[in-house]
C-alpha positions in Angstrom: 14.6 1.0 -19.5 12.2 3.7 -19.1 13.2 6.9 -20.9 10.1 9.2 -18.9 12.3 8.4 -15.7 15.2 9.8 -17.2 14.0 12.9 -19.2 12.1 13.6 -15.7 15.4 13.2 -13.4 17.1 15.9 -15.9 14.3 18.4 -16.2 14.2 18.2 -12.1 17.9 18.8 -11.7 17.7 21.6 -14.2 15.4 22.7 -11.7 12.5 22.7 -14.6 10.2 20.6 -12.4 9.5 20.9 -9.0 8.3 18.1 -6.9 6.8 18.7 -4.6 4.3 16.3 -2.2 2.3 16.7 0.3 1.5 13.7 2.5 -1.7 14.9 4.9 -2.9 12.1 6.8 -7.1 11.9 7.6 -7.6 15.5 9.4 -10.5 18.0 9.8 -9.5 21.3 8.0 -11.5 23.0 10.5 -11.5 21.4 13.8 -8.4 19.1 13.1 -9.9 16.1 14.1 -7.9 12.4 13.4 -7.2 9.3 13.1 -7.4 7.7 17.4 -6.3 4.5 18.0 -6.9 2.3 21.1 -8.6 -1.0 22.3 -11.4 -2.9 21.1 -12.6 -4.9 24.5 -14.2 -8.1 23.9 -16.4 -9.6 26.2 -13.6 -12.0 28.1 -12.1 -8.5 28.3 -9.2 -9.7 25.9 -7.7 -6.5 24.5 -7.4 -6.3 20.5 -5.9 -2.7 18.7 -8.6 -0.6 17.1 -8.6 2.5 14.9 -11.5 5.1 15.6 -11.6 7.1 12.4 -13.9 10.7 12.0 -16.2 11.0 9.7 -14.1 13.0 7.0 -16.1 14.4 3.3 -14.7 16.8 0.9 -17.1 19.7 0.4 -16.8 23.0 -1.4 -17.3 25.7 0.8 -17.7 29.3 -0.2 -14.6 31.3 2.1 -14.1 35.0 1.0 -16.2 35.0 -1.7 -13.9 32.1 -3.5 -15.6 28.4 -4.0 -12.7 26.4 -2.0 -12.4 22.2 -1.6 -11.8 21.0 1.5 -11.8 18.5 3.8 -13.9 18.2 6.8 -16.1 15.8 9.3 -19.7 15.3 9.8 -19.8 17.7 12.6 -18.2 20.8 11.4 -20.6 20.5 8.3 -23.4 20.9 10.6 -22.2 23.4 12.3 -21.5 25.5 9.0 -24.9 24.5 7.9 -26.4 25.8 11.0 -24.3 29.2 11.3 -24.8 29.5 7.8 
């Protein structure tokens, strides 16, 4: 028997801990770019599924003066690089 489960479950119904998770799937913070699915085609045209992921990197950008983390594809860091 685990006793952290337990002390855990009471301290979260005392309302002591909050849980509280946050599932984000693959997206661009700035363009919101994800995740595509369709077919990959082979050459006797036999249709197989595919995923076409983007090209997602964490950076730290600078927004409002504050050093923030975030999440965002090859393309939109060019751009930033560029306007920047």
């Amino acid at each position: 028997m685990r006793t952290y489960g337990k002390i855990r479950r009471l301290l979260n119904q005392a309302g002591i801990i909050r849980q509280e998770r946050k599932f984000e799937m693959a997206k661009c913070a700035h363009c919101g770019k994800t995740t595509v699915f369709g077919n990959a085609v082979s050459f006797s045209k036999r249709n197989t599924n595919r995923t076409f992921r983007p090209n997602l990197q964490k950076v730290t950008v600078i927004e409002n003066g504050r050093k923030v983390q975030k999440i965002l594809c090859a393309k939109c860091i060019r751009t930033l690089a560029k306007t920047a």
